[in-house]
C-alpha positions as protocol buffer text, in pm:
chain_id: "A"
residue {
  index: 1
  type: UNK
  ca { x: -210 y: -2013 z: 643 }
}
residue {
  index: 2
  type: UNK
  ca { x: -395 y: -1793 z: 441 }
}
residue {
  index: 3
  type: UNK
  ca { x: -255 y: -1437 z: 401 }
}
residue {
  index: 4
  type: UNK
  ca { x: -421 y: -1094 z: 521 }
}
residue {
  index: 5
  type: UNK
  ca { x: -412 y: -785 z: 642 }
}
residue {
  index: 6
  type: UNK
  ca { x: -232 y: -659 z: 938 }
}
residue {
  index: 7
  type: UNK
  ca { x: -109 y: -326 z: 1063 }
}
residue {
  index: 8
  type: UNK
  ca { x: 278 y: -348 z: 1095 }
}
residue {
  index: 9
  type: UNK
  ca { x: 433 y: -548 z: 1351 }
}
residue {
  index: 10
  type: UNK
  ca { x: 761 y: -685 z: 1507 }
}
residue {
  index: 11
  type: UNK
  ca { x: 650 y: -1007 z: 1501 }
}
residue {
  index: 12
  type: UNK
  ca { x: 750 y: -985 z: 1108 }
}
residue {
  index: 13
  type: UNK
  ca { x: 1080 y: -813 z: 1145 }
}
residue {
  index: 14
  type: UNK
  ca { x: 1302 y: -1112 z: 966 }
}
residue {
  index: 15
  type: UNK
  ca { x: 1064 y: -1172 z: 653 }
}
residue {
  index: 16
  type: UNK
  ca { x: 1018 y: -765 z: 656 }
}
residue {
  index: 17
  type: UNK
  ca { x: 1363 y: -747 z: 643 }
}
residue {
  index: 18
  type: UNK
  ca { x: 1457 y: -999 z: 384 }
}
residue {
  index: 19
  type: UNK
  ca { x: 1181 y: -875 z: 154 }
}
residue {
  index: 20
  type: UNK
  ca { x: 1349 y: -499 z: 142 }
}
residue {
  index: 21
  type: UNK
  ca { x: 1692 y: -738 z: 80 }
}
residue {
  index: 22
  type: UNK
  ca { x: 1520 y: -882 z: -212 }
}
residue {
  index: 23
  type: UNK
  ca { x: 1363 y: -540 z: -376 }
}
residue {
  index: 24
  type: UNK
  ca { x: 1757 y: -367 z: -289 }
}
residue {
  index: 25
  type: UNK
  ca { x: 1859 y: -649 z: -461 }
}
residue {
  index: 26
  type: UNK
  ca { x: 1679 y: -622 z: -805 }
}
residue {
  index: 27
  type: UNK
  ca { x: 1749 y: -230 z: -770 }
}
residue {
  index: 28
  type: UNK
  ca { x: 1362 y: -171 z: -741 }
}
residue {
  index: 29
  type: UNK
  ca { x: 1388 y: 142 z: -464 }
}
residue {
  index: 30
  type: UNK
  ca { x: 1018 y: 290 z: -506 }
}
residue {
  index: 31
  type: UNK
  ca { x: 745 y: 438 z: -339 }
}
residue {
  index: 32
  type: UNK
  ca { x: 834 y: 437 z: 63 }
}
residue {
  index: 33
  type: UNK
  ca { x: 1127 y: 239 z: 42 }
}
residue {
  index: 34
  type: UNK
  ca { x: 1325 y: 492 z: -142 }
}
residue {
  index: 35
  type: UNK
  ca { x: 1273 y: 750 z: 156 }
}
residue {
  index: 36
  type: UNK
  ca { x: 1279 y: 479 z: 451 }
}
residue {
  index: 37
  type: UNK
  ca { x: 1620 y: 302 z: 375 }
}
residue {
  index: 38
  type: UNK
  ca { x: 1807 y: 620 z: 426 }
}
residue {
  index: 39
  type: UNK
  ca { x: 1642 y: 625 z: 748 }
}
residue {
  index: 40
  type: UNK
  ca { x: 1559 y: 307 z: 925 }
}
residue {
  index: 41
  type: UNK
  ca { x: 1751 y: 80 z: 642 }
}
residue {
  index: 42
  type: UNK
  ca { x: 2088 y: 66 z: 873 }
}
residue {
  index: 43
  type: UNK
  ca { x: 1852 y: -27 z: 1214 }
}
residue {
  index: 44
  type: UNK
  ca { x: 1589 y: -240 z: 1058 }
}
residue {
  index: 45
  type: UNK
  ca { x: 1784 y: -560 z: 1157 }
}
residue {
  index: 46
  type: UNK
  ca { x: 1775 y: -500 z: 1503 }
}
residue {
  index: 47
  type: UNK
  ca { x: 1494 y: -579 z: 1716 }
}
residue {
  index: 48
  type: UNK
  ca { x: 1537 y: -176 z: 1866 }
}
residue {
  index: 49
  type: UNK
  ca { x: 1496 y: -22 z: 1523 }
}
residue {
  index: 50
  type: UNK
  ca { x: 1269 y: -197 z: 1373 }
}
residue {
  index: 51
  type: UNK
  ca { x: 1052 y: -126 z: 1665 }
}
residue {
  index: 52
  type: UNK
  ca { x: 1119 y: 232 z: 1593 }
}
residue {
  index: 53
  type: UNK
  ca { x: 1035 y: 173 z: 1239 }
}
residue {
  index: 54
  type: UNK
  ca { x: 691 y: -31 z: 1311 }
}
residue {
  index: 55
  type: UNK
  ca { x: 577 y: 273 z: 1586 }
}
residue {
  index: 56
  type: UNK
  ca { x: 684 y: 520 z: 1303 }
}
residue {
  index: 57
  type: UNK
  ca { x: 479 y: 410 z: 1020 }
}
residue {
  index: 58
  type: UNK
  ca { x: 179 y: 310 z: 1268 }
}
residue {
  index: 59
  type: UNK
  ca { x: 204 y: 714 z: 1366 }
}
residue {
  index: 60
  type: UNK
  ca { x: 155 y: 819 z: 1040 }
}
residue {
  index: 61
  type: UNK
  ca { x: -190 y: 729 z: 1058 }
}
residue {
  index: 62
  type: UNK
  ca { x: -280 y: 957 z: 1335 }
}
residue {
  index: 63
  type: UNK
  ca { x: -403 y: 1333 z: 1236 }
}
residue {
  index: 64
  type: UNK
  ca { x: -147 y: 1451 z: 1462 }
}
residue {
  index: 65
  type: UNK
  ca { x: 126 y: 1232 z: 1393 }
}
residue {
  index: 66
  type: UNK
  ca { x: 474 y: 1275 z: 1253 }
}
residue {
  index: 67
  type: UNK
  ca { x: 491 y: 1236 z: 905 }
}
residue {
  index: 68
  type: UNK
  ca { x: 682 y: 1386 z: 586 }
}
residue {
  index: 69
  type: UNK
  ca { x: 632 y: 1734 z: 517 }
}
residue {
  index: 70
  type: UNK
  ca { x: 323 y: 1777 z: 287 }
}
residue {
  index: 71
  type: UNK
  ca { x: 227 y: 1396 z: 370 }
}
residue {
  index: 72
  type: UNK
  ca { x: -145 y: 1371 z: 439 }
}
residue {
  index: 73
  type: UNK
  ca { x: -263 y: 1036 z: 754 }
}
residue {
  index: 74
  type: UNK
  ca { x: -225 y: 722 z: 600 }
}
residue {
  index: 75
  type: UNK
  ca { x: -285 y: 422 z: 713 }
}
residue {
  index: 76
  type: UNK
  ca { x: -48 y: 137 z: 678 }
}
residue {
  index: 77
  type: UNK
  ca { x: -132 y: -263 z: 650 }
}
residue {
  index: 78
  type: UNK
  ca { x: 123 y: -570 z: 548 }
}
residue {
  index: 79
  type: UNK
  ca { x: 6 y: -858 z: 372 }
}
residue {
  index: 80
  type: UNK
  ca { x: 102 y: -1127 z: 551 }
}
residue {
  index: 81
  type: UNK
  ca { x: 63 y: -1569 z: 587 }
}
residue {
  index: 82
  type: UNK
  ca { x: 196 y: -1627 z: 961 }
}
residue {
  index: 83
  type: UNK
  ca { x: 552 y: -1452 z: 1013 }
}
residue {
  index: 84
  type: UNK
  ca { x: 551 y: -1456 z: 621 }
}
residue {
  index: 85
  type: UNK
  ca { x: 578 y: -1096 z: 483 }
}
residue {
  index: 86
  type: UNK
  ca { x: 476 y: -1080 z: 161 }
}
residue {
  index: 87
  type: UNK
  ca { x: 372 y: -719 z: 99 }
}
residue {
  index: 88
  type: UNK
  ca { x: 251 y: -377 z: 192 }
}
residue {
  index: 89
  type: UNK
  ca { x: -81 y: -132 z: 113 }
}
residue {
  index: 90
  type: UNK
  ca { x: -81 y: 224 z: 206 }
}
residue {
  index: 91
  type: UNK
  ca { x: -433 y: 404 z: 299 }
}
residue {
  index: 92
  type: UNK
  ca { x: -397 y: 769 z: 272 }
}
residue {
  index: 93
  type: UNK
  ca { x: -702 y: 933 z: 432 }
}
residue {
  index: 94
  type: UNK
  ca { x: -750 y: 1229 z: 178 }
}
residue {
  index: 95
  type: UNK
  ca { x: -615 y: 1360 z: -116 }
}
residue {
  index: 96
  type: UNK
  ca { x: -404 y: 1701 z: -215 }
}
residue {
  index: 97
  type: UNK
  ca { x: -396 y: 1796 z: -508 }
}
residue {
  index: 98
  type: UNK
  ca { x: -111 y: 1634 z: -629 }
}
residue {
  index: 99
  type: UNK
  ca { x: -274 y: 1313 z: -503 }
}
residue {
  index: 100
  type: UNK
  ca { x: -576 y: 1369 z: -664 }
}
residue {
  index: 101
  type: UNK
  ca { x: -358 y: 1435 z: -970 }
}
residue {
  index: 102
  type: UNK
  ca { x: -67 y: 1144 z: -976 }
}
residue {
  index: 103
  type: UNK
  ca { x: -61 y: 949 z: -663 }
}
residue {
  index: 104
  type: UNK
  ca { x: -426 y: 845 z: -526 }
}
residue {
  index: 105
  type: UNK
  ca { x: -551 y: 711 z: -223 }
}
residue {
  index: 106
  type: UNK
  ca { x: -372 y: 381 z: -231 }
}
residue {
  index: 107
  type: UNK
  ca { x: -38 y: 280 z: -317 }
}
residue {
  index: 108
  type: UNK
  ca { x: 97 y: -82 z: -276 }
}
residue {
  index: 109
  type: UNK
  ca { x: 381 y: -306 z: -317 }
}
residue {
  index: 110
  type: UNK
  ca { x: 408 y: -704 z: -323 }
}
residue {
  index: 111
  type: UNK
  ca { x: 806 y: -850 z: -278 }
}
residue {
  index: 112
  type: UNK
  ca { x: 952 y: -968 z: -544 }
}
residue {
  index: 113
  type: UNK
  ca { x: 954 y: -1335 z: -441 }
}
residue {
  index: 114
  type: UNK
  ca { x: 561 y: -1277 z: -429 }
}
residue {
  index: 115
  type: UNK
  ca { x: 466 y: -1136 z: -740 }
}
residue {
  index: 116
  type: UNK
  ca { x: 214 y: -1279 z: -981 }
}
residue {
  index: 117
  type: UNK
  ca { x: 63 y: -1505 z: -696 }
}
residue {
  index: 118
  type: UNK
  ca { x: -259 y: -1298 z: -674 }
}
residue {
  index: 119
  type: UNK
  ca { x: -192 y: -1136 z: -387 }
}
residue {
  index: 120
  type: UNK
  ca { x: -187 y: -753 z: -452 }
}
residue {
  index: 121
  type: UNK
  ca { x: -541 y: -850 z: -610 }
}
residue {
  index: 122
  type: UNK
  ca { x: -630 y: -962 z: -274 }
}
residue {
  index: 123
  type: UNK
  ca { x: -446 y: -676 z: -78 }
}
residue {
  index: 124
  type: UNK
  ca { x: -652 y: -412 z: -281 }
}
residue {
  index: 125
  type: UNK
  ca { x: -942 y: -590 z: -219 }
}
residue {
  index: 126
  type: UNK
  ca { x: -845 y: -622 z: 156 }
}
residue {
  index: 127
  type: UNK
  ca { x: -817 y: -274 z: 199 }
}
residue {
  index: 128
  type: UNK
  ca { x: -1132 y: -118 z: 55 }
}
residue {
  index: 129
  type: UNK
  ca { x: -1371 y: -178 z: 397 }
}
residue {
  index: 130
  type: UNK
  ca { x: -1119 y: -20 z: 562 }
}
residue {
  index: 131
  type: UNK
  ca { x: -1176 y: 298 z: 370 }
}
residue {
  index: 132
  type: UNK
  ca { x: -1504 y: 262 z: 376 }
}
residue {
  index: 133
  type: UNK
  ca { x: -1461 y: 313 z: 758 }
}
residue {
  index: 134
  type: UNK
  ca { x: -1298 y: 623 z: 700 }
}
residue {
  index: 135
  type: UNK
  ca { x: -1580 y: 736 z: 475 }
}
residue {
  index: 136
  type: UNK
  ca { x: -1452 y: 736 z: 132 }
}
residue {
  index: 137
  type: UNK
  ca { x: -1738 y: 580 z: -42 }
}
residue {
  index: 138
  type: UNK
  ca { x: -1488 y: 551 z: -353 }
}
residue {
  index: 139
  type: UNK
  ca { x: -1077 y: 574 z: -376 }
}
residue {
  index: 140
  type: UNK
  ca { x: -872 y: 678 z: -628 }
}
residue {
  index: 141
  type: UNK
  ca { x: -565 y: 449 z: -784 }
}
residue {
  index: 142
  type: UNK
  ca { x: -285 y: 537 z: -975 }
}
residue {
  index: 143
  type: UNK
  ca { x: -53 y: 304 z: -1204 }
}
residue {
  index: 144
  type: UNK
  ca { x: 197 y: 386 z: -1479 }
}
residue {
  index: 145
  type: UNK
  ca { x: 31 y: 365 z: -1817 }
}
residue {
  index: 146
  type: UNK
  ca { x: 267 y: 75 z: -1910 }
}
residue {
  index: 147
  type: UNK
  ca { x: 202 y: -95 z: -1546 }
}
residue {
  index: 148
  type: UNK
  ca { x: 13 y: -363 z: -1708 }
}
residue {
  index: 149
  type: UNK
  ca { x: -11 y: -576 z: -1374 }
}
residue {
  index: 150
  type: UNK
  ca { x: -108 y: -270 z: -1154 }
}
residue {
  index: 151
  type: UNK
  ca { x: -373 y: -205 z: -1429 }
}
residue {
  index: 152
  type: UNK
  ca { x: -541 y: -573 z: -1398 }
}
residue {
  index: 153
  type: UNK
  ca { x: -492 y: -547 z: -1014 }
}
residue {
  index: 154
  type: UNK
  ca { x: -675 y: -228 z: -1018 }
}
residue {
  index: 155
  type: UNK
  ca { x: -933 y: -324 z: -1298 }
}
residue {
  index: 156
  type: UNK
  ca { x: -962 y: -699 z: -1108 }
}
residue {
  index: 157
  type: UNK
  ca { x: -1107 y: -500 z: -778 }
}
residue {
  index: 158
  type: UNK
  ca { x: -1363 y: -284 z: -982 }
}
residue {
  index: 159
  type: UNK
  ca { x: -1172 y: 19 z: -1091 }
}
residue {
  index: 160
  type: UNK
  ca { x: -1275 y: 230 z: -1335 }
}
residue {
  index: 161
  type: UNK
  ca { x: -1020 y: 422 z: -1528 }
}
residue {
  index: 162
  type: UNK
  ca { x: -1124 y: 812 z: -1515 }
}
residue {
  index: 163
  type: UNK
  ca { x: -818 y: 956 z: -1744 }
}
residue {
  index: 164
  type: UNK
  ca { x: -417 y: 945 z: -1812 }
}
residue {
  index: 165
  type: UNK
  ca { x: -223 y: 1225 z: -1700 }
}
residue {
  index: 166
  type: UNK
  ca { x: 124 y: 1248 z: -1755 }
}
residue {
  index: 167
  type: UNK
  ca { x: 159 y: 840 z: -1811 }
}
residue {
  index: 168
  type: UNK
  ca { x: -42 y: 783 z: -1509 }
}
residue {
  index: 169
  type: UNK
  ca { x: -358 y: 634 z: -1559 }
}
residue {
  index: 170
  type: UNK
  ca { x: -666 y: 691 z: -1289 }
}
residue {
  index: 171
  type: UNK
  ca { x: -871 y: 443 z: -1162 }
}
residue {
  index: 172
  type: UNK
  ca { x: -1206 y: 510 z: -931 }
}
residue {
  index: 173
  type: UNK
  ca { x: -1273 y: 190 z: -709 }
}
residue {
  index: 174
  type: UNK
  ca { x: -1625 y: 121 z: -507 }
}
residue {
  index: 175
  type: UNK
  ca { x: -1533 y: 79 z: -162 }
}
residue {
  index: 176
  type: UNK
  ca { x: -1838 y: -156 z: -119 }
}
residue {
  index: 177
  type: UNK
  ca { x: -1971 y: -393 z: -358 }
}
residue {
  index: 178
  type: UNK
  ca { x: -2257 y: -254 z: -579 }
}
residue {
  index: 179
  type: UNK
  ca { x: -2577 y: -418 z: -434 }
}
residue {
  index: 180
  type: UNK
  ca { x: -2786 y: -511 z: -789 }
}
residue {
  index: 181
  type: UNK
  ca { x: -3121 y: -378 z: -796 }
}
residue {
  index: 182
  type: UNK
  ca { x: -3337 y: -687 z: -814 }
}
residue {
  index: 183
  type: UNK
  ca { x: -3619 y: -567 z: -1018 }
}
């Protein structure tokens, strides 16, 4: 089956679940896992919290939804072939300033057991219609300077690196392909 997009489900819970197992394992606690295991890590093997979990992160897309203090809506999709969780791609709707600065529009993560198969490419890709539809014509992406994968991920789906700052280097990416003036 050919992996894509989808917003979270339960239908995903066990490969969810073993794919946190796996980045826990290699000590890689980043990005939203680092503030989720403390809260849904102890409950995410159950069929009860992880359905907390999944209508959780689904809220944080809503305007009015509960969120972390200072968080902006963002949209959540996994990456997924069948029941086969193989990553996650967050859509935040706007930027703050320290967005705009460090952190960007998008932020994603591919299990470890899933790396260097293409499919972050492919999730980035995935993802840019969708903001489109929220009417960001272009989104900003962030990735440590020494991030060389990030980079060609970023630089794979059209970006177009704007500056450094701090060791984070800033990427502007076309949320629709550039139609090619035929004259």
């Amino acid at each position: 089956m050919r992996p894509g997009l989808i917003l979270p489900d339960v239908r995903v819970r066990a490969s969810f679940v073993a794919a946190q197992e796996e980045d826990i394992a290699a000590g890689d606690l980043t990005g939203a896992l680092d503030r989720e295991l403390p809260v849904y890590g102890a409950d995410w093997h159950t069929p009860e919290g992880f359905a907390r979990y999944v209508n959780d992160v689904r809220e944080e897309a809503l305007e009015e939804g509960r969120r972390p203090a200072g968080f902006v809506p963002a949209t959540w999709y996994w990456f997924v072939a069948g029941d086969t969780y193989l990553g996650r791609i967050q859509l935040r709707h706007r930027l703050t300033s320290q967005l705009l600065a460090y952190g960007g529009h998008i932020g994603y993560r591919v299990r470890p057991s899933a790396r260097r198969q293409g499919h972050a490419t492919a999730m980035l890709r995935a993802v840019l219609p969708h903001a489109h539809r929220l009417g960001l014509d272009r989104v900003l992406v962030t990735c440590d300077h020494d991030n060389t994968g990030s980079r060609k991920v970023i630089e794979a789906n059209g970006g177009v690196l704007e500056d450094e700052r701090d060791g984070k280097l800033r990427y502007w990416v076309a949320t629709q392909p550039r139609i090619r003036d035929a004259s």
